[in-house]
N, CA, C and O atoms as a GROMACS GRO file, in nm:
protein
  292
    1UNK      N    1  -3.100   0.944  -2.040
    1UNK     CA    2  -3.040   0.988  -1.917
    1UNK      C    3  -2.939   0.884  -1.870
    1UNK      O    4  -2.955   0.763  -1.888
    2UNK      N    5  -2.837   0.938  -1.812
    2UNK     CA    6  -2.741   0.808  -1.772
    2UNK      C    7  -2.769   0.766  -1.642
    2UNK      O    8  -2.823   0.819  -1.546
    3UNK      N    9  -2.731   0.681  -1.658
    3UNK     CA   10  -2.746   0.540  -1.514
    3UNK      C   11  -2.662   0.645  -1.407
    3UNK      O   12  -2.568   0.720  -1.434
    4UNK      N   13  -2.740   0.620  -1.260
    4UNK     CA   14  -2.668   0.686  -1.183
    4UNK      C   15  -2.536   0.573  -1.097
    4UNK      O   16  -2.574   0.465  -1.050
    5UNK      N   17  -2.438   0.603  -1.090
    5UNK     CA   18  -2.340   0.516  -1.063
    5UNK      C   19  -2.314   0.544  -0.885
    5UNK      O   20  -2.269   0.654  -0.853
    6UNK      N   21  -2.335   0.477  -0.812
    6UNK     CA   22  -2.298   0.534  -0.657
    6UNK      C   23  -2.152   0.448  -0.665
    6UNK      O   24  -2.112   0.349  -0.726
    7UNK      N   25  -2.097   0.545  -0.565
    7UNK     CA   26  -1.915   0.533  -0.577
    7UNK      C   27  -1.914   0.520  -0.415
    7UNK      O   28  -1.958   0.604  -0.336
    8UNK      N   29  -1.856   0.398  -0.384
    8UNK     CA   30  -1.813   0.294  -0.271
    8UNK      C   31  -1.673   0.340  -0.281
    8UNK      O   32  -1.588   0.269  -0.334
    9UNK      N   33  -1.641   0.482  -0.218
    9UNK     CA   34  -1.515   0.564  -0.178
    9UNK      C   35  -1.552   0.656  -0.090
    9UNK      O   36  -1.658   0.709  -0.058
   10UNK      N   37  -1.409   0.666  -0.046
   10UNK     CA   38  -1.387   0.774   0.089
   10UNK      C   39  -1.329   0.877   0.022
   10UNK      O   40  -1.217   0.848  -0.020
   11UNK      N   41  -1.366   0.984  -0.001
   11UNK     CA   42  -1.222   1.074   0.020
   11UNK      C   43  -1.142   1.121   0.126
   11UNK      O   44  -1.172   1.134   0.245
   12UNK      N   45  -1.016   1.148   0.054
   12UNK     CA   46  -0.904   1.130   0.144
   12UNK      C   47  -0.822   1.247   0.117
   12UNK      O   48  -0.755   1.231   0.015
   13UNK      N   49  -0.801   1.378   0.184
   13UNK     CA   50  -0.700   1.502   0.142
   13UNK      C   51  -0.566   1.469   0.231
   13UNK      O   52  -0.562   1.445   0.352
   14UNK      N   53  -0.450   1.474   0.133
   14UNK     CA   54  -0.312   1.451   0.187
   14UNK      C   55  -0.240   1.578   0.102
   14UNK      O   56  -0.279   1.619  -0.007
   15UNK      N   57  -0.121   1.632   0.183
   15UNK     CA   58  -0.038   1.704   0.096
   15UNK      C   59   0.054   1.649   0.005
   15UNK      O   60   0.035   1.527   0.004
   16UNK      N   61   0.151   1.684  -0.079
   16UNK     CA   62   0.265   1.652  -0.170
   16UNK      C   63   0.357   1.743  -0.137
   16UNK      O   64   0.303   1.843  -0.089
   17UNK      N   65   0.510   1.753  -0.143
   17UNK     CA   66   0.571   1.920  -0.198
   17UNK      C   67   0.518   1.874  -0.324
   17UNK      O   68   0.511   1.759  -0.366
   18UNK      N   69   0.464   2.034  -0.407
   18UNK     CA   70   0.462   2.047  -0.559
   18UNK      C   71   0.571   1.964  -0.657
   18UNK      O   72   0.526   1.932  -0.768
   19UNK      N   73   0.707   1.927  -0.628
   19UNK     CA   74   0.780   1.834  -0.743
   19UNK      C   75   0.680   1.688  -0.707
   19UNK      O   76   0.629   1.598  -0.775
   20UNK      N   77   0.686   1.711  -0.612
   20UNK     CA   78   0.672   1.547  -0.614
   20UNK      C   79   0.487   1.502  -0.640
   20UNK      O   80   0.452   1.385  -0.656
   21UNK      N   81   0.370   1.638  -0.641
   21UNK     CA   82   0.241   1.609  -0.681
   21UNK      C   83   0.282   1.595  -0.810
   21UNK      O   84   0.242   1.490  -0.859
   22UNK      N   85   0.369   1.683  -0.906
   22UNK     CA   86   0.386   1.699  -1.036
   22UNK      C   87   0.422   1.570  -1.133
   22UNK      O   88   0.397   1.519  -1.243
   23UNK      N   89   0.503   1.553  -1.006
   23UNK     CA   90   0.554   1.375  -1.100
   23UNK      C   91   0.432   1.268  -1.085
   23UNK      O   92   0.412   1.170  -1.156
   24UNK      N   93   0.375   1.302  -1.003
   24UNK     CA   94   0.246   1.218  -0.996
   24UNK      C   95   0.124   1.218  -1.127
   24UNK      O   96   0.085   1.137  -1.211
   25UNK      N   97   0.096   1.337  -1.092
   25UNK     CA   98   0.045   1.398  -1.226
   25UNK      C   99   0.105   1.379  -1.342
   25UNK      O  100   0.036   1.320  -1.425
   26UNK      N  101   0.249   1.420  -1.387
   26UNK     CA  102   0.271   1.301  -1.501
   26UNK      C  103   0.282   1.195  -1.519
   26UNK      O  104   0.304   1.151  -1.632
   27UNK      N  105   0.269   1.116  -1.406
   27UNK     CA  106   0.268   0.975  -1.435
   27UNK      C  107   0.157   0.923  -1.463
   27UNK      O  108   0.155   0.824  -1.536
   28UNK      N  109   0.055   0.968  -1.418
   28UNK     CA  110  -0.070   0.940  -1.393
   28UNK      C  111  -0.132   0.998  -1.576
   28UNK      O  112  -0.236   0.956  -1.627
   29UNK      N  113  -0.059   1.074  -1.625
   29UNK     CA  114  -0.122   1.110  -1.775
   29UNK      C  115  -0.020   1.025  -1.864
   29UNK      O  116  -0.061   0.988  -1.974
   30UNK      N  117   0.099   0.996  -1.829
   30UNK     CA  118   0.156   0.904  -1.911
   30UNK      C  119   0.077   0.734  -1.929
   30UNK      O  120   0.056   0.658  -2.024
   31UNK      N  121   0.058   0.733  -1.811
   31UNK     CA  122  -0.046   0.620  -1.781
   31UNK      C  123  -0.125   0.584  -1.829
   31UNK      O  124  -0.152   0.471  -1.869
   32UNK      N  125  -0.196   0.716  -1.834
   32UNK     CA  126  -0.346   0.737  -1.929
   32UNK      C  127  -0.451   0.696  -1.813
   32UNK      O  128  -0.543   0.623  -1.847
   33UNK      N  129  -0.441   0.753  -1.631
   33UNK     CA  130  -0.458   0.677  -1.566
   33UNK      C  131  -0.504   0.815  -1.504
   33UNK      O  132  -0.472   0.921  -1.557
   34UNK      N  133  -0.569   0.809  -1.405
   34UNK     CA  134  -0.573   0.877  -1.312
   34UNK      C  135  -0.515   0.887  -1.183
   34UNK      O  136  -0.479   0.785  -1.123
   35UNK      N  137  -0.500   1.040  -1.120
   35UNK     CA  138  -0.440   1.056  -1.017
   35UNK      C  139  -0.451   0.961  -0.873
   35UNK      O  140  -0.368   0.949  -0.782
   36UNK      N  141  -0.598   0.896  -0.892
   36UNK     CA  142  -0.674   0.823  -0.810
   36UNK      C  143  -0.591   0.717  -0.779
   36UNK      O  144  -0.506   0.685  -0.697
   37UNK      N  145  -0.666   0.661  -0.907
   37UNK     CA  146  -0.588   0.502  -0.942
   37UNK      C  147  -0.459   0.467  -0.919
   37UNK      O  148  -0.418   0.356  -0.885
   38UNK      N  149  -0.378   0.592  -0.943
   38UNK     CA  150  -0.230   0.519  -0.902
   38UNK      C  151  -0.212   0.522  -0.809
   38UNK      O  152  -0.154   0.420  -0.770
   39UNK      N  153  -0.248   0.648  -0.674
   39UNK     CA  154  -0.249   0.636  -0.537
   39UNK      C  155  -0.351   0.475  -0.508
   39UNK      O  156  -0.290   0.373  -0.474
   40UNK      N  157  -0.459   0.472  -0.522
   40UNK     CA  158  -0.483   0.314  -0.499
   40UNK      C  159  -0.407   0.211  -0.490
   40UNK      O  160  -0.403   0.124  -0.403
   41UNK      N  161  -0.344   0.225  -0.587
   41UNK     CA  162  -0.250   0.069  -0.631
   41UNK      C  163  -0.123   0.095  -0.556
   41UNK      O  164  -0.070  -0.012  -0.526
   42UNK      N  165  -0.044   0.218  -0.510
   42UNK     CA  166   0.068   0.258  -0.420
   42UNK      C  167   0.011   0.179  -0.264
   42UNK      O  168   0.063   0.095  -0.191
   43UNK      N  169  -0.105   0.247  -0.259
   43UNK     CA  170  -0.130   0.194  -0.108
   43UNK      C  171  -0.202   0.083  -0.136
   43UNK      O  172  -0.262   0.046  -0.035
   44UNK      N  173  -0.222   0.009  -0.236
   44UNK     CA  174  -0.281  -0.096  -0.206
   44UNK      C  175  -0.159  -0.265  -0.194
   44UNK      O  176  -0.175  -0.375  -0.143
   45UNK      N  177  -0.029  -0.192  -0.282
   45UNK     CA  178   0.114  -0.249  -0.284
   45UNK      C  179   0.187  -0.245  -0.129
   45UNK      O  180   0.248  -0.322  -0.055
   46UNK      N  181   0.138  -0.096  -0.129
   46UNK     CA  182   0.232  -0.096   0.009
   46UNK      C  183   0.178  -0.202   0.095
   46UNK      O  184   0.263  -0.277   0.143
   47UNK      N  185   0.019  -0.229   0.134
   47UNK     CA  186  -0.017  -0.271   0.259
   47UNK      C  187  -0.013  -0.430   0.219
   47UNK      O  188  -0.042  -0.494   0.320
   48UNK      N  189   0.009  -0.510   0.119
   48UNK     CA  190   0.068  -0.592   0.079
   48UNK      C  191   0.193  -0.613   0.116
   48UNK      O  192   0.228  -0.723   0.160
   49UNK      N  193   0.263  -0.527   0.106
   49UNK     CA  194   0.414  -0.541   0.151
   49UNK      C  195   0.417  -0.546   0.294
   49UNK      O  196   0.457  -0.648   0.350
   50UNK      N  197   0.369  -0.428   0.369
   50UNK     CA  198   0.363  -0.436   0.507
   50UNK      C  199   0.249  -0.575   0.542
   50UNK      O  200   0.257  -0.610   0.659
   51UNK      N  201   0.192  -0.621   0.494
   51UNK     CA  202   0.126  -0.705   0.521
   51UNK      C  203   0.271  -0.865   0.572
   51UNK      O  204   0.300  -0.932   0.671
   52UNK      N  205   0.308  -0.853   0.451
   52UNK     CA  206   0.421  -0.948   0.433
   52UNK      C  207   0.523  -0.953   0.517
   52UNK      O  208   0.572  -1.054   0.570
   53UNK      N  209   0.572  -0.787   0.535
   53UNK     CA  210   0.644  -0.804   0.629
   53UNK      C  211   0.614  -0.815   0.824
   53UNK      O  212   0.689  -0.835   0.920
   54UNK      N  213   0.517  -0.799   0.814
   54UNK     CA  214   0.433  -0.830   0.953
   54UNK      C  215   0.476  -0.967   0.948
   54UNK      O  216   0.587  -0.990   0.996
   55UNK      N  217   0.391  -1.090   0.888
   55UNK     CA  218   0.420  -1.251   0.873
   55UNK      C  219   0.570  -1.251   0.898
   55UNK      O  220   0.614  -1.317   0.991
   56UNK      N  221   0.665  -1.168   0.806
   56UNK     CA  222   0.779  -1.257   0.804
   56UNK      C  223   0.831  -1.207   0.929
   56UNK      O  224   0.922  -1.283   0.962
   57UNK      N  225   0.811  -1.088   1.040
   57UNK     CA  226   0.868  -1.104   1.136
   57UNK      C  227   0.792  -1.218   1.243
   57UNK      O  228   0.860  -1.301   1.305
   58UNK      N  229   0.703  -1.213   1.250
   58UNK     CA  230   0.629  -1.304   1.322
   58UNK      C  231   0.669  -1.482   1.285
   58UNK      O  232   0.677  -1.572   1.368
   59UNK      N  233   0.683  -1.488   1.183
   59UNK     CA  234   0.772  -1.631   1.145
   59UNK      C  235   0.909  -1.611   1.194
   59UNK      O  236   0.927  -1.696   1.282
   60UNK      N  237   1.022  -1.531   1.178
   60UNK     CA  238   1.149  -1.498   1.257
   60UNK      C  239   1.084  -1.503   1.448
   60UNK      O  240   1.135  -1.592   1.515
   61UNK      N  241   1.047  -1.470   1.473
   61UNK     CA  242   1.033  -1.495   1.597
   61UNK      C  243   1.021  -1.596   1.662
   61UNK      O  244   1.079  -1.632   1.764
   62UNK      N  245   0.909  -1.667   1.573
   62UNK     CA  246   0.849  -1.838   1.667
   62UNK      C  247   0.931  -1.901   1.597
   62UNK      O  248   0.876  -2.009   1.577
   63UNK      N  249   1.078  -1.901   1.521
   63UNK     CA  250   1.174  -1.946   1.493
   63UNK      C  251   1.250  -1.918   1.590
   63UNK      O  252   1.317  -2.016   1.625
   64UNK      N  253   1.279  -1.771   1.685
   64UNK     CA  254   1.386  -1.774   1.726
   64UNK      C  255   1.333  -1.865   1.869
   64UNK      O  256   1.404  -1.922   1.951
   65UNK      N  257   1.198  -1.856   1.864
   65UNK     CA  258   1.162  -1.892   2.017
   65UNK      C  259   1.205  -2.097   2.016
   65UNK      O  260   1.272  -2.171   2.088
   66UNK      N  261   1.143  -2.110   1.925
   66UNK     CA  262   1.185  -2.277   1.875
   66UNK      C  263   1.316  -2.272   1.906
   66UNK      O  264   1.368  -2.337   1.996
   67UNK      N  265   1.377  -2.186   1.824
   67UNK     CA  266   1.554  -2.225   1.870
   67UNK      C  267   1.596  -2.211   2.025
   67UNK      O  268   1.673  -2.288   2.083
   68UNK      N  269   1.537  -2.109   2.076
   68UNK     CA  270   1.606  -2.072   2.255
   68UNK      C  271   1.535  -2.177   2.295
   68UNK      O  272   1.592  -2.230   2.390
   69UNK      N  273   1.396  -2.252   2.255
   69UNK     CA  274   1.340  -2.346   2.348
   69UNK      C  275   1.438  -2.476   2.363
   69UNK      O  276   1.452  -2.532   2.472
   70UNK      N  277   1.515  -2.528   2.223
   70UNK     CA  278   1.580  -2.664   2.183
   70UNK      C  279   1.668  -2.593   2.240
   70UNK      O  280   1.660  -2.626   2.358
   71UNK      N  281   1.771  -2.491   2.227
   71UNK     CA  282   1.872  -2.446   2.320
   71UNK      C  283   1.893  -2.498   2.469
   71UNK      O  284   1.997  -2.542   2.518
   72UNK      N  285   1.754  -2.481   2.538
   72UNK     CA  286   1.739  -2.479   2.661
   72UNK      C  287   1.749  -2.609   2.701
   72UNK      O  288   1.802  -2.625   2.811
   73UNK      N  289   1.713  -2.703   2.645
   73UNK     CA  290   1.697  -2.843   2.648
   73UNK      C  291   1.803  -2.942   2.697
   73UNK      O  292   1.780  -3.062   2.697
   0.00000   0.00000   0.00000
């Protein structure tokens, strides 16, 4: 009998237009990957990115504030 595997996931229903599920779907078999997995790694890139770009505005800021403060001086 096989090992029972419990799966530490949410599901999640989102739409596509049909071209654009389709290209998914082939990418995801060119891959040799699943439909899953590549949505994972999309949003797991994106919130990396938005992660990054959160910091780098927050560094632009207490830069600009440093500068108007020595400005003021």
């Amino acid at each position: 009998m096989a090992p029972i595997i419990s799966r530490n996931t949410e599901t999640i229903t989102f739409s596509l237009p049909p071209p654009q599920a389709q290209l998914l779907r082939q990418a995801a078999k060119e891959e040799e990957r699943t439909v899953s997995e590549l949505l994972r790694e999309a949003i797991r890139l994106y919130m990396e990115e938005r992660e990054w770009r959160v910091e780098e505005r927050m560094q632009r800021r207490s830069r600009q504030v440093d500068t108007d403060e020595t400005e003021a001086k």
